[in-house]
Backbone bond lengths (Angstrom), bond angles and torsions (degrees), N, CA, C in turn:
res aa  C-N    CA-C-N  psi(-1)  N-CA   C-N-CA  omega(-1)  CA-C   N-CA-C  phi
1 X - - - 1.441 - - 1.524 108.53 -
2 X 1.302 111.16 137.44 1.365 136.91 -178.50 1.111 114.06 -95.25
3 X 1.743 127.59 118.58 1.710 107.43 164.57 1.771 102.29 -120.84
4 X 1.418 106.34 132.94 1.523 125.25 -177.57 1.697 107.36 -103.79
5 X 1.350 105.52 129.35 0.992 118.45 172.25 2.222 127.95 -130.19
6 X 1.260 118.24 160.66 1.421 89.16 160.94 1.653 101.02 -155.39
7 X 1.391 98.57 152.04 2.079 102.13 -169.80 1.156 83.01 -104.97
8 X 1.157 113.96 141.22 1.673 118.78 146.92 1.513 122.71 -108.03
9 X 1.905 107.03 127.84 1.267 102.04 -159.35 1.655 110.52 -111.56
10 X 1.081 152.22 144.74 1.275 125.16 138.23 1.547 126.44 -31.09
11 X 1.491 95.97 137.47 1.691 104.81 -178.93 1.889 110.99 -72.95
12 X 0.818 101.14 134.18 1.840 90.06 157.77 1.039 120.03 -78.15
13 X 1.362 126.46 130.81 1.548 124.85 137.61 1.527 124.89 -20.64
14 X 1.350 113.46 145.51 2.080 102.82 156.94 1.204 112.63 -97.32
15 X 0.948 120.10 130.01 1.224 159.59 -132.49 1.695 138.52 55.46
16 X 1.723 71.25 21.19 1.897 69.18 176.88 1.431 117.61 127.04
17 X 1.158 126.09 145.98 1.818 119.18 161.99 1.657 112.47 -132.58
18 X 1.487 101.87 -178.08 1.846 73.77 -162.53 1.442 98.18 -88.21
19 X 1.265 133.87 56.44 1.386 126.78 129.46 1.680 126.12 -44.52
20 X 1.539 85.71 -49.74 1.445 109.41 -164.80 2.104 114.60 -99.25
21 X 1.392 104.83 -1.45 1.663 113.59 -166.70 1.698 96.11 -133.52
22 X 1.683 115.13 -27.31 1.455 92.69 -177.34 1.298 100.66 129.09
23 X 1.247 138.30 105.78 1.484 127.63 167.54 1.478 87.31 -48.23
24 X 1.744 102.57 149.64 1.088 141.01 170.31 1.437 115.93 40.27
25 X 1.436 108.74 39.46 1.378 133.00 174.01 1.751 110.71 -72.57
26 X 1.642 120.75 170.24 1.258 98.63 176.04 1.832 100.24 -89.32
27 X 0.832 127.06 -33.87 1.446 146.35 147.76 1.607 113.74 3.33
28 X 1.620 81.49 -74.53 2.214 103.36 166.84 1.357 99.27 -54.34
29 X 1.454 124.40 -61.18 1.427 107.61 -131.56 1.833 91.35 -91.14
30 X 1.225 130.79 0.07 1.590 133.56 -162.46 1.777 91.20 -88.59
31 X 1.274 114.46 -43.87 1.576 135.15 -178.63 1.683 104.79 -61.94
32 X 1.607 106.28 -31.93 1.510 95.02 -165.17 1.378 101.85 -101.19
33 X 1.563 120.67 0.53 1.412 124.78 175.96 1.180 109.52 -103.58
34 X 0.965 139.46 14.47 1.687 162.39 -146.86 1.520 82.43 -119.48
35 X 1.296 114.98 -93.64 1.378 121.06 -169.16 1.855 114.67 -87.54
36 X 1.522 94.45 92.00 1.679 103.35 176.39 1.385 99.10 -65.90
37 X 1.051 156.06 44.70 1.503 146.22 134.12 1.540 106.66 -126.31
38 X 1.314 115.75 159.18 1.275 108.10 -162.76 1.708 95.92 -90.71
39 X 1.637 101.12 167.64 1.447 116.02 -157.41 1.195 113.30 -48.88
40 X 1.594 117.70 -79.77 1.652 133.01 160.75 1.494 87.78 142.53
41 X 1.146 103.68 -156.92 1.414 110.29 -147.12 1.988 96.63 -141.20
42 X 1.160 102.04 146.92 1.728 106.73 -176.46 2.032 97.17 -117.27
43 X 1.234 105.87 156.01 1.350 119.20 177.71 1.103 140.40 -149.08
44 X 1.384 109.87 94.68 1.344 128.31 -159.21 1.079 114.28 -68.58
45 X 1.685 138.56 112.33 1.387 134.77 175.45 1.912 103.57 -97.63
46 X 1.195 95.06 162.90 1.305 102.50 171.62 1.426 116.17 -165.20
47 X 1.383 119.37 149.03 1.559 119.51 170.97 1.683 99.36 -134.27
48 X 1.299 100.94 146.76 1.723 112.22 -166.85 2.021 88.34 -137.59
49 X 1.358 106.24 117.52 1.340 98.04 172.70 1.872 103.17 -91.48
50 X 1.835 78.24 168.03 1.887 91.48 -150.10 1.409 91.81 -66.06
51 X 1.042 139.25 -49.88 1.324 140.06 -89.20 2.441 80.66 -125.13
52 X 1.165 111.41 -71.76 1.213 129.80 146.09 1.291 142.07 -37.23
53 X 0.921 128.15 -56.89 1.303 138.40 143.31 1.611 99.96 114.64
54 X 1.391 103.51 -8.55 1.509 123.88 164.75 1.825 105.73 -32.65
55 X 1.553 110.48 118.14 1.421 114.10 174.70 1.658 120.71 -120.85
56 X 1.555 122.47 156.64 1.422 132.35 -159.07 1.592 95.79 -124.98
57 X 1.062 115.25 141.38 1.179 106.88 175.86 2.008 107.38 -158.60
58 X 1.309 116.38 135.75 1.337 113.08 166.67 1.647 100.81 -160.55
59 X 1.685 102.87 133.38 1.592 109.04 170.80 1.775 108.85 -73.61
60 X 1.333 103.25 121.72 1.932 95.09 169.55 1.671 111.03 -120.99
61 X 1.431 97.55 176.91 1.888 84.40 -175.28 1.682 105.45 -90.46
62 X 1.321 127.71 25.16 1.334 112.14 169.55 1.386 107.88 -159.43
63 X 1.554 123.33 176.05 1.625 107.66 168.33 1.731 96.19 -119.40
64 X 1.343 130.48 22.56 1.403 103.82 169.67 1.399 138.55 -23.11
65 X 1.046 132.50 172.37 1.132 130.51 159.98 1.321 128.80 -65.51
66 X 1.296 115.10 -36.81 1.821 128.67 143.62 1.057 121.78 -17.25
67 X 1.160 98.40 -71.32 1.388 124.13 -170.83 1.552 131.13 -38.74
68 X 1.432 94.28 -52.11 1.655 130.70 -157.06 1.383 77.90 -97.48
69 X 0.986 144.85 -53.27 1.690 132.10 172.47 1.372 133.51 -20.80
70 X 1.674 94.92 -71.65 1.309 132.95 151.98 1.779 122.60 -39.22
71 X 1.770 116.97 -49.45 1.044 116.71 144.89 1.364 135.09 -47.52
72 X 1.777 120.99 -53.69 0.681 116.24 -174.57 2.003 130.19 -75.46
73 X 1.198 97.53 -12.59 1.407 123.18 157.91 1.358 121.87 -39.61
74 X 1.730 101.82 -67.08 1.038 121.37 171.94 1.866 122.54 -63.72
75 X 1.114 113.49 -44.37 1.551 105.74 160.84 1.541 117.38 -45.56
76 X 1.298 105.15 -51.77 1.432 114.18 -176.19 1.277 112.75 -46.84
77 X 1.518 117.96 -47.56 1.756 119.04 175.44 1.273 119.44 -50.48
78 X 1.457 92.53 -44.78 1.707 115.35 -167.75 1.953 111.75 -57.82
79 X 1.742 96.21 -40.62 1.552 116.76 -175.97 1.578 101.39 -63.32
80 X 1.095 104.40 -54.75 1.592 117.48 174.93 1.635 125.44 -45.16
81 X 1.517 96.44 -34.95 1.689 99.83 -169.05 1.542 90.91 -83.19
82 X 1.335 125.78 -19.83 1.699 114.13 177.97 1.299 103.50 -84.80
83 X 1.272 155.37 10.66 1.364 125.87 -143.13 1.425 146.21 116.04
84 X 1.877 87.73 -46.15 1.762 104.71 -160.54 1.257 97.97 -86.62
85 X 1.252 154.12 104.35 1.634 141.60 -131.67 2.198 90.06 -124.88
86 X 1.533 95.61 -54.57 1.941 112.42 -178.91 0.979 126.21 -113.94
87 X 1.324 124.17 99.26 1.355 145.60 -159.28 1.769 96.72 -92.65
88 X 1.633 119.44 108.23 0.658 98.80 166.10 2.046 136.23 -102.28
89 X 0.884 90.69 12.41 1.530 106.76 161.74 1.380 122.36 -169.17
90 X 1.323 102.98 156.77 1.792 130.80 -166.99 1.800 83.55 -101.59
91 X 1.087 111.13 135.11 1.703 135.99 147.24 1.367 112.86 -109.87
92 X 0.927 110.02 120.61 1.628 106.95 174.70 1.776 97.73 -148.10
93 X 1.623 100.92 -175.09 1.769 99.69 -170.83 1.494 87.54 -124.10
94 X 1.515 114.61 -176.25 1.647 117.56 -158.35 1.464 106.08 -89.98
95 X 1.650 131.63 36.52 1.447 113.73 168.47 1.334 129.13 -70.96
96 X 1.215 116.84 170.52 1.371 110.22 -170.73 1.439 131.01 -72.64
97 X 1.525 101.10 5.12 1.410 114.34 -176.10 1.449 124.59 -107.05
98 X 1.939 97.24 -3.57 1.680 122.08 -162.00 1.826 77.40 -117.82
99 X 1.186 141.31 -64.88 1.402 126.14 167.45 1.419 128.69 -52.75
100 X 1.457 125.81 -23.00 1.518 110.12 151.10 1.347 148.48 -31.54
101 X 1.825 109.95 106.36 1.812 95.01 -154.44 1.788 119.46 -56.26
102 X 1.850 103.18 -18.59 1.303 81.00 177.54 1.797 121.77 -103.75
103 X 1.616 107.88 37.86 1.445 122.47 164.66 1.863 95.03 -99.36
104 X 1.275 129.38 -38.16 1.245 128.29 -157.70 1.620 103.92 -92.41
105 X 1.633 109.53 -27.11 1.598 103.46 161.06 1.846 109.99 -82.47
106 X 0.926 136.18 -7.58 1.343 119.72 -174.40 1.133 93.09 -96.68
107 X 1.763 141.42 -26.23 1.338 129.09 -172.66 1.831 95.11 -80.86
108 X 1.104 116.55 -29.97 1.503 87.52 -171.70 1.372 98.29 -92.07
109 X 0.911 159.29 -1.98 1.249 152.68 167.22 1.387 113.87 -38.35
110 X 1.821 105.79 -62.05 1.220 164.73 -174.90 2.060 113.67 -51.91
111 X 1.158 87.04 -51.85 1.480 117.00 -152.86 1.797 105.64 -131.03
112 X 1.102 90.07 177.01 1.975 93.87 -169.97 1.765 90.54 -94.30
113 X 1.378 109.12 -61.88 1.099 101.26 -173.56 1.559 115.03 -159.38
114 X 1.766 116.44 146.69 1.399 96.56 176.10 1.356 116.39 -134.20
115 X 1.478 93.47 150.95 1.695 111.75 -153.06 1.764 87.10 -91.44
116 X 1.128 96.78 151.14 1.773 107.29 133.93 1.637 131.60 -156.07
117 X 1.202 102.26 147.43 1.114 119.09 -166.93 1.520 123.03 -46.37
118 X 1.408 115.76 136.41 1.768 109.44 176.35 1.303 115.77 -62.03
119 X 1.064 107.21 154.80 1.790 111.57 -162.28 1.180 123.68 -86.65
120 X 1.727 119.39 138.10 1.298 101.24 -146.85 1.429 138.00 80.97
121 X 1.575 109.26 5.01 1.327 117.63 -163.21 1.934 89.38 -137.60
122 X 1.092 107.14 92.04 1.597 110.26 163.90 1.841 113.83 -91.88
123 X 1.111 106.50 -28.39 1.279 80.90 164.49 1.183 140.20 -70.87
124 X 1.470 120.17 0.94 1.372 139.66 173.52 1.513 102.92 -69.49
125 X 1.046 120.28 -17.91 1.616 119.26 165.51 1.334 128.13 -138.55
126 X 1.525 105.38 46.29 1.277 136.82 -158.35 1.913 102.78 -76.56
127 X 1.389 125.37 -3.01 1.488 120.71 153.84 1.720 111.40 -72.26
128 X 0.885 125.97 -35.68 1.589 125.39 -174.91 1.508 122.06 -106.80
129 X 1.810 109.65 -2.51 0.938 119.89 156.29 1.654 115.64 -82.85
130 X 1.063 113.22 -43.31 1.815 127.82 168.92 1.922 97.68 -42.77
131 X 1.416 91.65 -60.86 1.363 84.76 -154.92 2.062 119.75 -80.43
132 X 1.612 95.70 7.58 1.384 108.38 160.79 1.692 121.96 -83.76
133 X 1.399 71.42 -12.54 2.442 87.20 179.87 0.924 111.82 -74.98
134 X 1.847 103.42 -46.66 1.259 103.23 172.33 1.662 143.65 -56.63
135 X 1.548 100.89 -48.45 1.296 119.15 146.94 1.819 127.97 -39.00
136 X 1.123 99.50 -49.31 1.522 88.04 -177.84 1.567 104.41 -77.56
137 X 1.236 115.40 -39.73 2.097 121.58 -178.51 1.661 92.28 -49.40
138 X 1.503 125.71 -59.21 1.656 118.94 -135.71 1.785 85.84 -118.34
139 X 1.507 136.40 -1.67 1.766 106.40 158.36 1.839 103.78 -146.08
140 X 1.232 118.27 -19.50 1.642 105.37 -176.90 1.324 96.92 -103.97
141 X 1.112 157.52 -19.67 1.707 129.20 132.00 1.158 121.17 -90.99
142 X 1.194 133.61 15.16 1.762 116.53 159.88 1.278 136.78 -46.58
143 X 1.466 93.62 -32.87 1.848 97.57 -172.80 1.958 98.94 -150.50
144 X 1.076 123.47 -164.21 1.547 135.43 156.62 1.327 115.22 -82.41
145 X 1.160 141.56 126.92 1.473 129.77 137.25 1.351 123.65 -83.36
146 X 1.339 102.96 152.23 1.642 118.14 169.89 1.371 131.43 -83.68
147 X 1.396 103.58 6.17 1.332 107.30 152.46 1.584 89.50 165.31
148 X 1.675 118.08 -162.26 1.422 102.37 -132.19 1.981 94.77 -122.10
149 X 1.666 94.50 6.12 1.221 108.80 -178.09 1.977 107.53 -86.01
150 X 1.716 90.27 -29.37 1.784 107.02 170.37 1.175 115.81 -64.77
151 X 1.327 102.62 -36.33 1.829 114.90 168.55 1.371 106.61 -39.65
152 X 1.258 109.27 -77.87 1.360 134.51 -147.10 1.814 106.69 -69.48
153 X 1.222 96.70 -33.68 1.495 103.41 166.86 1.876 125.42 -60.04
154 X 1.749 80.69 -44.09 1.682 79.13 174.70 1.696 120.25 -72.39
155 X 1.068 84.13 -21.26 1.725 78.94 -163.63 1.854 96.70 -83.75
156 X 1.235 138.88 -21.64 1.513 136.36 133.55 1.180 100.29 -21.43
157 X 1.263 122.70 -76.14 2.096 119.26 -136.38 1.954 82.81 -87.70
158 X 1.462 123.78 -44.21 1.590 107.20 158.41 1.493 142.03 -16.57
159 X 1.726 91.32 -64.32 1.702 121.43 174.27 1.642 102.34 -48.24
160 X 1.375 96.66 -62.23 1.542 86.18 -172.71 1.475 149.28 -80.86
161 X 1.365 91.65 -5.02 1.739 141.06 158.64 1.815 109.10 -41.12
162 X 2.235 95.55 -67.44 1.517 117.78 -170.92 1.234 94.51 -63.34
163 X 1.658 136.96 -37.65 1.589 139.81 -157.84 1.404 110.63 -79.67
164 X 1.434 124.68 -63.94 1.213 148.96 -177.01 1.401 111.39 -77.28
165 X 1.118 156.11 -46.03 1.055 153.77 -160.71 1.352 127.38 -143.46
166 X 1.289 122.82 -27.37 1.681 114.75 164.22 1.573 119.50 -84.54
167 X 1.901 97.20 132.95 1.496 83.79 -171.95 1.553 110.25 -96.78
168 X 1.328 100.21 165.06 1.607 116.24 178.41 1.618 109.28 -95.95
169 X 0.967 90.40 140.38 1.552 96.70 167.10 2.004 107.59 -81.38
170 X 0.725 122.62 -44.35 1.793 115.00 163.55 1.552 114.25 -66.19
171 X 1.455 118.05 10.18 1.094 121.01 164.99 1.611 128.46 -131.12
172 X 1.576 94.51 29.45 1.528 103.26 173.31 1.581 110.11 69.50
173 X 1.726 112.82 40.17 1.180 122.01 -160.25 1.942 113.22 22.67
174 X 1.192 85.97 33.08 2.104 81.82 164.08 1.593 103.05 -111.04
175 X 1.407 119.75 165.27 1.562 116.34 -173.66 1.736 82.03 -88.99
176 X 1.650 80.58 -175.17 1.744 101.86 -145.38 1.831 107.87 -84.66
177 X 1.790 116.47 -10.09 0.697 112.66 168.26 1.810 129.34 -92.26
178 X 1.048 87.53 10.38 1.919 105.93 177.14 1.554 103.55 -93.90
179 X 1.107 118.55 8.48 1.946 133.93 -176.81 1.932 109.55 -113.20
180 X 1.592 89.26 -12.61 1.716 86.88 -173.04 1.523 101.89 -82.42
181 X 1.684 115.40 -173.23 1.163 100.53 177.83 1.454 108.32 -105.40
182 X 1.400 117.47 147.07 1.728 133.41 -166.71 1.339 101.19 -66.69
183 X 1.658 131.26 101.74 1.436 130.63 -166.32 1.713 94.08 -107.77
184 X 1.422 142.28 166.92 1.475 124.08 131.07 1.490 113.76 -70.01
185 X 1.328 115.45 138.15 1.333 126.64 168.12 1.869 100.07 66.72
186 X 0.976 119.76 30.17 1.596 119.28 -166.09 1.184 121.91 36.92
187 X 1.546 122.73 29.35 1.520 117.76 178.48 1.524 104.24 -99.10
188 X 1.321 117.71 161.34 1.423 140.69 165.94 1.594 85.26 -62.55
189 X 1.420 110.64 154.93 1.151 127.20 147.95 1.532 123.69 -82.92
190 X 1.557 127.68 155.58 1.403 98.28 -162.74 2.388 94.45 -106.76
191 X 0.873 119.94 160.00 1.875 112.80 -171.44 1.426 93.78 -118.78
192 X 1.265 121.09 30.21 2.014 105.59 173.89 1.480 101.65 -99.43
């Protein structure tokens, strides 16, 4: 089982926004005259399988339905190179990019089947909701960035931090990739 999620963040400025200079700093306001259109917005997707606790993560500039395809593709490789080869279900919540028929035909294609959650009900996918808490507590408010590419970096060297080395308590305080299965070279073996 698969749980899909996505944050939507404000973008930073480079050099900064007044997170990091001070509302109504000269700092802030030099950054916000810099860019005569307003910033936009960054969007963090992620999938954390249930079972593992193994997590995917990449900021993109939109959540289309495209998009999240394309994401979700990419988890899938990612699940694969550990181990996780058959996913048998998608959790996701009712956005418009997780109800798109052609996000909901490529997951079942893909996948056995995909759920989503009753509305209004996040704890119904309360593994990828946890692990967005986590994320925002320990790298997108920890400190300031200097722009939104520093962001994006940390929460990489983060990802692989939560995977490899921090332990879980639902994982026998071991991190989440000591739960996959022990492949050589992470391949399936082939049985023909």
């Amino acid at each position: 089982m698969v749980h899909l999620d996505v944050k939507k963040l404000g973008r930073i400025p480079d050099g900064g926004g007044w997170w990091a200079h001070g509302r109504g700093s000269q700092q802030a306001l030099a950054s916000k005259r810099a860019h005569k259109q307003r910033v936009g917005y960054t969007y963090i997707h992620s999938a954390v399988d249930g079972f593992s606790r193994l997590a995917y993560t990449e900021a993109l500039d939109d959540e289309k339905a495209a998009t999240t395809i394309g994401f979700f593709s990419r988890a899938r490789a990612f699940f694969a190179a550990h181990g996780i080869t058959r996913i048998h279900r998608v959790v996701t919540d009712n956005g418009a990019n997780y109800t798109a028929k052609d996000f909901t035909r490529t997951v079942e294609a893909l996948a056995s089947r995909h759920q989503r959650i009753r509305p209004y009900t996040p704890r119904h996918n309360g593994k990828v909701e946890r692990y967005n808490r986590l994320l925002a507590d320990e790298v997108l408010y920890a400190r300031p960035y200097a722009s939104e590419q520093a962001r994006r970096e940390a929460i990489g060297v983060w990802v692989n931090h939560f995977n490899y080395h921090r332990p879980h308590t639902a994982c026998g305080d071991q991190p989440p990739a000591s739960r996959t299965p022990a492949r050589v070279n992470n391949v399936m073996p082939s049985y023909t």
